[in-house]
C-alpha positions in Angstrom: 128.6 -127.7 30.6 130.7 -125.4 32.5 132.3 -122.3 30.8 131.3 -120.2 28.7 128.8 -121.6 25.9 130.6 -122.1 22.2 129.1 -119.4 20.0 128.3 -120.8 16.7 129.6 -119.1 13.6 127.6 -116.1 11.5 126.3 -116.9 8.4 128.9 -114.4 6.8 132.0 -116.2 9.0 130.9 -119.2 7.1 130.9 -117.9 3.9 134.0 -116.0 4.4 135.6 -119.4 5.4 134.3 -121.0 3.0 135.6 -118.5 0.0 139.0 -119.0 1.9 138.7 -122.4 2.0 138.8 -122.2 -1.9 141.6 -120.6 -2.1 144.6 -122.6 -3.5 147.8 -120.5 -3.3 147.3 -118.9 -6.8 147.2 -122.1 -8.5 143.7 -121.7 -9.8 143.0 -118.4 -12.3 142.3 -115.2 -10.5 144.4 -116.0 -7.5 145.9 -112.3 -8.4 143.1 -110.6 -8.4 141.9 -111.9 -5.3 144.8 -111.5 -3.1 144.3 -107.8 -4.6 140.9 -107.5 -3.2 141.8 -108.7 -0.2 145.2 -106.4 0.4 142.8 -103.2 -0.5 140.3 -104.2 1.3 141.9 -105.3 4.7 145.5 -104.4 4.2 148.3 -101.9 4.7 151.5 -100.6 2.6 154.4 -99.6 4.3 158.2 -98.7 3.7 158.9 -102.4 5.2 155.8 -104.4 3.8 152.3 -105.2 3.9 150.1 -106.2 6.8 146.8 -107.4 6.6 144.6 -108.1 9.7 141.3 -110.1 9.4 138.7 -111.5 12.4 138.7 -115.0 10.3 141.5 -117.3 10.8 140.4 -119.0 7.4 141.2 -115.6 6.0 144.5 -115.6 7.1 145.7 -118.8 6.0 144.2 -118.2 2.9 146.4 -114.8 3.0 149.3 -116.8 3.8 149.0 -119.5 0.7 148.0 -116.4 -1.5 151.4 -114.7 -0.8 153.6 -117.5 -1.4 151.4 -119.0 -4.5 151.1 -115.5 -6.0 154.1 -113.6 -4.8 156.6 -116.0 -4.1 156.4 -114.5 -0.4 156.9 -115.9 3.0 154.7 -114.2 5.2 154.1 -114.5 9.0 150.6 -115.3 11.1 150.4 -114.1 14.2 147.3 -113.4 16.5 148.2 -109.6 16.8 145.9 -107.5 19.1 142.2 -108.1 19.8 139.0 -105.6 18.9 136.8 -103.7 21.1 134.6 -106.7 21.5 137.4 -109.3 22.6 137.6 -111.2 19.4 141.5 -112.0 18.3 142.4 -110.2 15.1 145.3 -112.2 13.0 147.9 -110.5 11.1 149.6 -111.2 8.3 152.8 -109.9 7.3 155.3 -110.4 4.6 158.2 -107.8 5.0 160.7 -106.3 3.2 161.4 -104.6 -0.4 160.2 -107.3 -2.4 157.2 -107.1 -0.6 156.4 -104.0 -1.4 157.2 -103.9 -4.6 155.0 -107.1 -5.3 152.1 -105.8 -3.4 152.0 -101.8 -5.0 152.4 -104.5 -8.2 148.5 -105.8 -7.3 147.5 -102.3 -7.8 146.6 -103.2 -11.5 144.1 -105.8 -10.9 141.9 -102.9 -10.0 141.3 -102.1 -13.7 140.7 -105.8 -14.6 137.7 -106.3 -17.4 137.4 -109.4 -17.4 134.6 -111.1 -15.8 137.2 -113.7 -13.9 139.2 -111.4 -12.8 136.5 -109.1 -11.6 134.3 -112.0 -9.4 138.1 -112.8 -7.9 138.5 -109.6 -7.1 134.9 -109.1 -5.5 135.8 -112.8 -3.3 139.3 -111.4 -1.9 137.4 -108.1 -1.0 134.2 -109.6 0.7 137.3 -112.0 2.7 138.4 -108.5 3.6 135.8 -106.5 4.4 131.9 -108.0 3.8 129.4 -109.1 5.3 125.9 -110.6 5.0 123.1 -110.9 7.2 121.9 -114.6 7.6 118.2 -115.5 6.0 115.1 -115.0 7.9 117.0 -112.7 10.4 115.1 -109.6 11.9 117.4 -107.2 9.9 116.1 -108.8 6.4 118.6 -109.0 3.4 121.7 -107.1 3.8 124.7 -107.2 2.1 127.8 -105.3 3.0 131.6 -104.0 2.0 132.2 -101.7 4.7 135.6 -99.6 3.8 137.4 -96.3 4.8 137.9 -95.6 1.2 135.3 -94.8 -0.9 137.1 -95.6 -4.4 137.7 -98.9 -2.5 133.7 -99.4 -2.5 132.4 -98.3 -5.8 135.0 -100.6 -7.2 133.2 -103.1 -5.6 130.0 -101.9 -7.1 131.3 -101.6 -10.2 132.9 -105.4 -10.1 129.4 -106.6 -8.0 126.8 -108.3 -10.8 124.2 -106.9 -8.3 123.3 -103.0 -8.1 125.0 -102.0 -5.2 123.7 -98.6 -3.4 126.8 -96.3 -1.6 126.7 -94.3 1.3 128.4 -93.0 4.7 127.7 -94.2 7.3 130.1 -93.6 10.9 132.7 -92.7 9.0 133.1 -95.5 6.4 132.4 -95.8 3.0 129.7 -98.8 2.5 128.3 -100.7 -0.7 125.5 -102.6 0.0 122.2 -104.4 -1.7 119.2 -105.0 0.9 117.3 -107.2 -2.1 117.4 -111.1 -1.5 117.8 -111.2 -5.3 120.6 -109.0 -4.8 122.1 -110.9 -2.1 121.7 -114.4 -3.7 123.2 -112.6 -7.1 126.6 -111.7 -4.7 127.0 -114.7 -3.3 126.3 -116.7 -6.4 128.8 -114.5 -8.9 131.6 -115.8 -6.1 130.3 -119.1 -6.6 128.5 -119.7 -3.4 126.1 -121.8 -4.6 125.2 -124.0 -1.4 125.3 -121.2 0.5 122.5 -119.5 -2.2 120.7 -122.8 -1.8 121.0 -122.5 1.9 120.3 -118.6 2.1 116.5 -119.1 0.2 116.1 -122.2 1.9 116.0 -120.1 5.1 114.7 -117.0 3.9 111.9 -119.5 2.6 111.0 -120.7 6.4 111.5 -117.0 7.6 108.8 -115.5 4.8 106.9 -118.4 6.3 107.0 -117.7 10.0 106.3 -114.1 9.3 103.2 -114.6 7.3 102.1 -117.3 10.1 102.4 -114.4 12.8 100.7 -111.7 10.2 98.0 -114.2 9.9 97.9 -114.9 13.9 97.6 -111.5 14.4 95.5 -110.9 12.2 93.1 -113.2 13.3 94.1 -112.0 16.9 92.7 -108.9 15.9 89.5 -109.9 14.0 89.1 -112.4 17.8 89.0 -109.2 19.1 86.7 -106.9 17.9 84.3 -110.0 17.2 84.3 -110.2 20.9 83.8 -106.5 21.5 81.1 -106.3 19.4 79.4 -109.3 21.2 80.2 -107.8 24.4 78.5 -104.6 23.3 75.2 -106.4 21.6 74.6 -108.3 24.9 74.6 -105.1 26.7 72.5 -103.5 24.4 69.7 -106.5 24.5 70.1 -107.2 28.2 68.8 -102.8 28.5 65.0 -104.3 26.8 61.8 -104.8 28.1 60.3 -108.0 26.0 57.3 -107.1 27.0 57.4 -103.9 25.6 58.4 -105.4 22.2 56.6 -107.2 19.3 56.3 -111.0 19.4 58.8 -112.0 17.2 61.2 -109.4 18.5 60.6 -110.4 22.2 61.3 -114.2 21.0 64.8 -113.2 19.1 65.5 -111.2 22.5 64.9 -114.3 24.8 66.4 -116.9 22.4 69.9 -114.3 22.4 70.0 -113.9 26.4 68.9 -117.6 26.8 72.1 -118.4 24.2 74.4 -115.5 24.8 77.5 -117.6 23.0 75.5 -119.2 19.8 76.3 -118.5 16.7 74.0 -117.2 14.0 73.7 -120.4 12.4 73.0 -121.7 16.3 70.8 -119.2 16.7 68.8 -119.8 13.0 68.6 -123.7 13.7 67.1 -122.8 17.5 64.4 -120.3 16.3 63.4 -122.1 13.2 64.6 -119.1 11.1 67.2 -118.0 8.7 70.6 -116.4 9.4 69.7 -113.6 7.5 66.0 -113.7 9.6 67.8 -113.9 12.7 70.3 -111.2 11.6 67.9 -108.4 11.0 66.0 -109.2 14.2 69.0 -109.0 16.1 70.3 -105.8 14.2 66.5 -104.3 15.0 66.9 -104.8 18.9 70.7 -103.4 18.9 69.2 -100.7 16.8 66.1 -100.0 19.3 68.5 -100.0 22.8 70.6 -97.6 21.4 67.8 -95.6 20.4 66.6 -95.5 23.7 70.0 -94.1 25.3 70.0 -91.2 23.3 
């Protein structure tokens, strides 16, 4: 393949697309409140109109539908500018005075109480402005709304079914859960439910592979010092005179140097004895080298 590689999308570009995809030009109920959420939380007022500027091109045809359906506006797309990292950002605009008057008009879908309006709200807004990290990444669970305006976020956390911490951070205002129940709560008040399915489905396998390296190491580790201490028995025995010793300590000393990598149970079916016979034997030899190098 020549070129650059194709990138696949983040797990929060598909459920941003697939939020927009859901969007039917205000025909369904809430289509208000979410165009709301998303002007507050990616767009701009001014004396000619409103622009809003997204990464997702899902976004901004949802944008598009959302203005006509819910405004009765014609709006322009247009790829306007790109971010520090390349990526085209599209812009949105629907200009003039009815604009503006229909947009500052949103403003009162920020008081909604209704549980509809609210989860509408929350899906124009994460459109806007969140993120999530995919399951079974590095970073854990993370949830984001990342804003410059901090009435903006604890909105958010106010309209969010899941407890959603705020802080500063660079600047920004951001609400955020870091709990995979709080996650999977998010993504299912916005009705996200494959993506729930496929977010513990994943987070499943990555809890998995974590305990199978926790494991691995572990028993790394225990490979480890099992070998030291082998390593430092032989030394010890391999310092003795057996003729110096009583029988049946000179015979456990022969039988280990003889068999250096048999187990106890090796060692026990060799000599005739017990583990726990051969044990104590073996712990009374350590015992007397290291006796002797005081």
């Amino acid at each position: 393949m020549h070129g650059r590689s194709l990138k696949l999308p983040s797990f929060a570009a598909e459920v941003r697309r697939e939020l927009a995809s859901r969007s039917s030009g205000g025909l369904r109920r809430g289509g208000r409140a979410e165009l709301a959420g998303l002007v507050d939380a990616c767009g701009e007022l001014d004396a000619d109109g409103a622009t809003l500027k997204t990464l997702s091109a899902a976004v901004a045809r949802s944008a598009v539908r959302l203005f006509r359906g819910v405004l009765s506006l014609d709006s322009t797309l247009t790829p306007a500018e790109s971010d520090r990292f390349g990526r085209p950002v599209y812009a949105v605009r629907a200009a003039g005075e009815q604009a503006v008057r229909a947009v500052e008009g949103l403003r009162a879908e920020r008081l909604a109480r209704d549980s509809a309006s609210r989860t509408a709200y929350l899906s124009g807004a994460f459109q806007g402005c969140g993120s999530v990290a995919g399951p079974g990444g590095r970073g854990g669970h993370h949830l984001e709304f990342v804003h410059r305006d901090r009435e903006f976020t604890e909105r958010v956390a106010a309209f969010s079914r899941a407890p959603l911490r705020i802080v500063r951070r660079r600047g920004r205002w951001v609400a955020y859960t870091k709990s995979a129940d709080g996650v999977t709560t998010v993504l299912s008040q916005l009705g996200l439910h494959d993506a729930v399915l496929q977010y513990e489905a994943r987070a499943i396998v990555g809890e998995a592979k974590a305990n199978a390296n926790r494991v691995t190491n572990f028993d790394s580790a225990n490979a480890g010092r099992t070998a030291q201490a082998a390593a430092k028995q032989q030394r010890a025995l391999e310092s003795l005179d057996g003729e110096n010793l009583p029988e049946a300590l000179a015979e456990m000393l022969s039988l280990r140097l003889e068999h250096p990598d048999a187990s106890l149970t090796e060692l026990a079916r060799l000599s005739g004895l017990s583990r726990s016979a051969v044990n104590h034997r073996l712990r009374r030899l350590v015992a007397l080298a290291e006796s002797r190098e005081r």
